[in-house]
N, C-alpha and C positions, 0 to 999 in steps of 0.2 A: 751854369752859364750865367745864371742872374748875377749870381752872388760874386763873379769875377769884374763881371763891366760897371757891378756897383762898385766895387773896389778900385777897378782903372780911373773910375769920374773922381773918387775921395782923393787918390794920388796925386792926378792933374788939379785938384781943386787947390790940393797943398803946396803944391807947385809952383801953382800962380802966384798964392801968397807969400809963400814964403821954401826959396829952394832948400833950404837947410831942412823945415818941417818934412819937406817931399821925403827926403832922402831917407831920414827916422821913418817915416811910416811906412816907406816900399819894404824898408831892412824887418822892421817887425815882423809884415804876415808873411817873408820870405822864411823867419823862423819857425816861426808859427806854423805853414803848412808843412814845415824840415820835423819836428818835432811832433807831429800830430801823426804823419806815418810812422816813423819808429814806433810811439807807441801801442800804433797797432799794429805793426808785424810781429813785434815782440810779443805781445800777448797771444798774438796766432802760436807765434813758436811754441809759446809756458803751454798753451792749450793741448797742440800736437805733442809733448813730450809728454804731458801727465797720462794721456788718453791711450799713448802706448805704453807705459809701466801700467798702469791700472789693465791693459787689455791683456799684459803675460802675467800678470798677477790674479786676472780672474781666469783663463786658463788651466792654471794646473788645478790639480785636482785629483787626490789623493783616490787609493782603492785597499778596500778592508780588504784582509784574507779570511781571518777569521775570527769569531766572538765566543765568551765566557760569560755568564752571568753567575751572581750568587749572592744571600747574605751574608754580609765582613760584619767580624763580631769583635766589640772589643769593649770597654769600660762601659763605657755608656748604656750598651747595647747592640741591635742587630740594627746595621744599613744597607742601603740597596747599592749594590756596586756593579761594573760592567767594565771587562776586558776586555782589548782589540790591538789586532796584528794589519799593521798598515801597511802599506809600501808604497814607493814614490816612483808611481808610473809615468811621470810626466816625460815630459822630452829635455828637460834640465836639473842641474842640480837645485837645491832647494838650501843648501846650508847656509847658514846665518839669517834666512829667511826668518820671521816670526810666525809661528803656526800656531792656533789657539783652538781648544778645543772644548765644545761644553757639554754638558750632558744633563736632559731634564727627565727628571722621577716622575712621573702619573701616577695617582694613587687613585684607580679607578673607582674604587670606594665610592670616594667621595670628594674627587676631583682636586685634591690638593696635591699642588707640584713645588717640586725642590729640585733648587741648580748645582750642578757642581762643574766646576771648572780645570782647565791645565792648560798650558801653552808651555813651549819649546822654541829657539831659535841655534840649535847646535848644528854638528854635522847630519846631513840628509841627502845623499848623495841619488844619484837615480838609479832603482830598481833597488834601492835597500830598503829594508823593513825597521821596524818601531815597533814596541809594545807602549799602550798606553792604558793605564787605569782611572776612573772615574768613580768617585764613593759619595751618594748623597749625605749631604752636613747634617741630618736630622733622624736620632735613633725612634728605633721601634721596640717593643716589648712584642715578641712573636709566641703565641699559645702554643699548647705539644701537639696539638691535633693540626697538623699541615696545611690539611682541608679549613682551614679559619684564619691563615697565614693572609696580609695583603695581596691583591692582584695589582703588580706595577707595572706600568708600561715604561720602557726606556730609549731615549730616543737620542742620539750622540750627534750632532755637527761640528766643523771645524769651517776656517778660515786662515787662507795663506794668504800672509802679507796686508799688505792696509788697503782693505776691500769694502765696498756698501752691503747692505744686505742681498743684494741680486746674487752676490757669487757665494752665499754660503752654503757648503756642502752639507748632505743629507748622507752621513755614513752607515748606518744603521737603523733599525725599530725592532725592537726585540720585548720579549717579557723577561723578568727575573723568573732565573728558576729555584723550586723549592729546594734550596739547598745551601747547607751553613761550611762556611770556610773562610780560614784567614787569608788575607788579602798574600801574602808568601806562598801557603798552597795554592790558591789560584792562578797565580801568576806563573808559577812552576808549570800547571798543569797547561796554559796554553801554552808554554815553551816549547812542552813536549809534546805539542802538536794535539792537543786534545780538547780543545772547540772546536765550535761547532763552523765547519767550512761556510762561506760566504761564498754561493755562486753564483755568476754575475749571468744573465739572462743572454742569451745568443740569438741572434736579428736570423730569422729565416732565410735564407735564400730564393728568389720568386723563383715558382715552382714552371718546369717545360708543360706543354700541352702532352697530353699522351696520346700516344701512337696507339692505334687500334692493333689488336693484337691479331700475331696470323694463326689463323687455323689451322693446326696440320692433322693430316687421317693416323690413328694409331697404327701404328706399326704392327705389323701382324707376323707371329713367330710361326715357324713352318711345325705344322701338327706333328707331334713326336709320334710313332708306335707306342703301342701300351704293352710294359715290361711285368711280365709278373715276380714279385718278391715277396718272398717271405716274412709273414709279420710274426708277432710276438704271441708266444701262447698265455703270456696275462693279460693281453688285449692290451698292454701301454702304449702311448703314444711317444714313439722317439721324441727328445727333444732335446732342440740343439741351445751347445754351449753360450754365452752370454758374454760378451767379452766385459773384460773389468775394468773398470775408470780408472784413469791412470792420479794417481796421489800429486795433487796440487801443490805442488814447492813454493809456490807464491804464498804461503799462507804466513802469518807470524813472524820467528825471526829467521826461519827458512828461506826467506827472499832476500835477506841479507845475506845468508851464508852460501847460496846457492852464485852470487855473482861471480862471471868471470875476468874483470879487472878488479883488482884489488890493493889498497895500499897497508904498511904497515909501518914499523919501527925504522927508522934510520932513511927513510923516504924523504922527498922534497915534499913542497907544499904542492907542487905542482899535481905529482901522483895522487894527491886526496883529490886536486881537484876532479882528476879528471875519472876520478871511481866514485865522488860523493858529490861530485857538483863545488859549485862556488859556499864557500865559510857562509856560514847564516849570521856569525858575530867573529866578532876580530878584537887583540886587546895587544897592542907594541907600544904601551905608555911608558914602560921599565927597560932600558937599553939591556937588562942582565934575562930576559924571559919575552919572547912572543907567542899569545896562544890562539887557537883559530878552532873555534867550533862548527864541524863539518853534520851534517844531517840528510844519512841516508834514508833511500826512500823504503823503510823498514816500521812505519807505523809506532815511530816515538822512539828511537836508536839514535842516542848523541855521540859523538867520537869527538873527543876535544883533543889537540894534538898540542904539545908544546916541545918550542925550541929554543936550544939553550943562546943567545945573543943574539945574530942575525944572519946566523947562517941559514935560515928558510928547511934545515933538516929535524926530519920527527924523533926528538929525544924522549919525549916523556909521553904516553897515551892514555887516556883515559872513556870507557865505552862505557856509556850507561844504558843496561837494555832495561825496560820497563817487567816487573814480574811478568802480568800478564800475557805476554808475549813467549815464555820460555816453557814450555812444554815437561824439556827433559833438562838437567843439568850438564849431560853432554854438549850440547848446545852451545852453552856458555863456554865450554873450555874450546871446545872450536871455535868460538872466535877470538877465545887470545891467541890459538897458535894459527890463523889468518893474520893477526896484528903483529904476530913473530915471524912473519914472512920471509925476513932475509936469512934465517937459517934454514929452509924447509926441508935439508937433509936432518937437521937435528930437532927431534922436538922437547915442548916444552918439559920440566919435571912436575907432576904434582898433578892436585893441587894436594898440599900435605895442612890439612885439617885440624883446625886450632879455636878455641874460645877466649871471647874475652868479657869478662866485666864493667861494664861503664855505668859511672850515677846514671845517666841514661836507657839501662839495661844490658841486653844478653846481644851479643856482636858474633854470627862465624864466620871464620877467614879462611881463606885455603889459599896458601903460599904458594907460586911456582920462581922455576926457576931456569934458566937458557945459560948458552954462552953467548956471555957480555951480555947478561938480564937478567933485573929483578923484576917481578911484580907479584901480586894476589888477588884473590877475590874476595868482593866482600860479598854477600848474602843478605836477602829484605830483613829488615829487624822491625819493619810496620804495616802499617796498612794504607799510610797517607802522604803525600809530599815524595821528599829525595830517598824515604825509610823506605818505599816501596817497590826500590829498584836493585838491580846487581849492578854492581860494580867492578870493572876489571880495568886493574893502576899495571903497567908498564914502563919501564925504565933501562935507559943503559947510561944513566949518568952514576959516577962514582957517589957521588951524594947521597945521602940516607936521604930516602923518598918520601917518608912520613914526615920528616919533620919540611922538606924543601914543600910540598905540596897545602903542609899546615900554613904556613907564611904565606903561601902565594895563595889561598882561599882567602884571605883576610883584606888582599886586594885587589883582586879579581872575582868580579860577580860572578862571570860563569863558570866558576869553579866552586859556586855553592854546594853543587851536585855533593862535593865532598863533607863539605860541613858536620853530618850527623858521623863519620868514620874519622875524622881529622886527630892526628896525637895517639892514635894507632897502632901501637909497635909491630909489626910483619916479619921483622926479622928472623925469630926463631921458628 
């Protein structure tokens, strides 16, 4: 209020003197005070807009599924590395976001830490998952006694989007474990579902007060007559039969095969879904091939399905059961002619038993064969990676399968599976 009536007496003083000076000076602080709010509404605005991208940016926030640790081994040496299966629980999508993620080495030893880093801004859709690897830059020379191997702590964070340090996320703390593999096997191996689950802590529910319990008088059965019966002349004691546990079908790949919705050849994508759930990966980059890796809940069983152009139907299948899982060989052949389902008057022929040679080693295959279908099996030929699994290829495309399936591994990842069988001949 001061500051206005000193200004009214400066107006009228210029006034007097001079009307023309009056008239310049009222115009000024009429500017003046025009121009003084704009700048600060405006700045409120800049303020209020940053403060909400920066409040959905600190927000989301990623959730592990699950983690691999191991030493990756390669020229140099042995590093400490750490695999994880993310997924983007938030309530948006997250694509072209920049996600960064680092991961620091503890070498409890003797407290020396190493960074290693990655970041991503591609497709990241919600509730889809990510593998991500993290390898520290600095080798080690590891002795044969285990027990002398480093103790490293590993500790992984990430940040979405252009954040302060308040929002960065704490996805993990794990130790390395004693154990050597290429960074291909491991990453395989959490594919196939084989880290270690991350489970996320579940909040209590506050508990009722409890009810005093009623006390009731036992029941008293009416006194029977006493029967006399004949006992045994070696004095045994009858004893009664035991019933027998009934044989667990959930166990192995029995849980697979025991389903009663099932998809197979010549099926929509829809039918996978709705027996395997939603694709865990998808790849429609090539107008001429779509394929769609389904994973049922069978403890490391991939079913990758492919269709020829865009018609959405299962031309080519491919099931990878992990050895460990298959008991009997029967097994396996019942789930190619599950995956043969659209003939189920006709079943499969085979499998008709064959060997082969590769620089690589000793390969066996057992051929089958349907109306309107090739395919065969292959047989573990390892102990480690994709060598440690069977494989059952499916087809009703005219196309020679070996060689169409060799070309499309080379560009599609998740058809590594195939890699160690690839160039293959099945034919005979």
């Amino acid at each position: 209020m001061f500051s206005v009536r000193l200004h009214k007496l400066i107006v009228r003083k210029h006034q007097r003197n001079n009307p023309f000076k009056g008239f310049v000076a009222l115009s000024l602080s009429v500017l003046t005070c025009f121009f003084a709010t704009v700048a600060t509404d405006g700045q409120k605005a800049f303020s209020y807009g940053s403060d909400d991208v920066y409040g959905e940016q600190r927000g989301a926030r990623l959730s592990p599924q699950s983690v691999l640790t191991w030493w990756s081994h390669d020229a140099t040496g042995y590093h400490p590395a750490v695999g994880l299966l993310i997924e983007n629980s938030t309530n948006r999508d997250l694509s072209g976001i920049l996600i960064r993620f680092q991961g620091r080495f503890l070498d409890l030893r003797n407290g020396y830490t190493q960074v290693a880093r990655d970041e991503w801004d591609g497709e990241f859709h919600r509730n889809q998952q990510k593998f991500i690897k993290l390898r520290g830059p600095t080798p080690y020379e590891l002795p044969i006694d285990k027990d002398q191997w480093p103790r490293i702590e590993c500790k992984v964070m990430c940040r979405v989007g252009t954040v302060n340090d308040e929002a960065t996320q704490d996805l993990v703390v794990t130790r390395i474990d004693r154990i050597t593999m290429t960074d291909e096997e491991a990453m395989e191996k959490l594919r196939q579902d084989q880290g270690r689950r991350i489970i996320k802590p579940q909040s209590s529910a506050p508990s009722e007060p409890r009810r005093p319990k009623e006390t009731k008088e036992p029941r008293r059965e009416p006194v029977k007559p006493l029967v006399a019966t004949a006992g045994s002349l070696n004095g045994d004691k009858p004893t009664a039969s035991k019933p027998q546990p009934a044989p667990n079908r959930g166990v192995g790949l029995n849980r697979l095969l025991a389903q009663t919705t099932f998809a197979g050849l010549g099926d929509d994508f829809f039918a996978f879904e709705q027996a395997f759930k939603r694709p865990r990966e998808t790849d429609a980059k090539d107008a001429a091939y779509t394929w769609a890796k389904f994973v049922p809940d069978a403890d490391g069983v991939e079913i990758i399905v492919g269709s020829k152009g865009r018609t959405g139907k299962a031309d080519i299948i491919l099931a990878v059961i992990p050895q460990f899982l298959v008991s009997q060989e029967s097994q396996v052949v019942t789930l190619a002619q599950l995956l043969y389902k659209k003939h189920k008057t006709d079943r499969l022929k085979g499998p008709q038993y064959s060997v082969r040679y590769l620089p690589s080693g000793r390969v066996q295959v057992g051929a089958l064969s349907g109306t309107g279908c090739r395919g065969a099996i292959f047989f573990p030929r390892g102990q480690v990676g994709n060598e440690n699994n069977y494989l059952i290829q499916l087809s009703r495309l005219p196309e020679d399968l070996d060689n169409l399936l060799s070309a499309q591994t080379r560009r599609v990842p998740m058809l590594s599976v195939y890699s160690p069988f690839a160039g293959i001949d099945t034919s005979n």
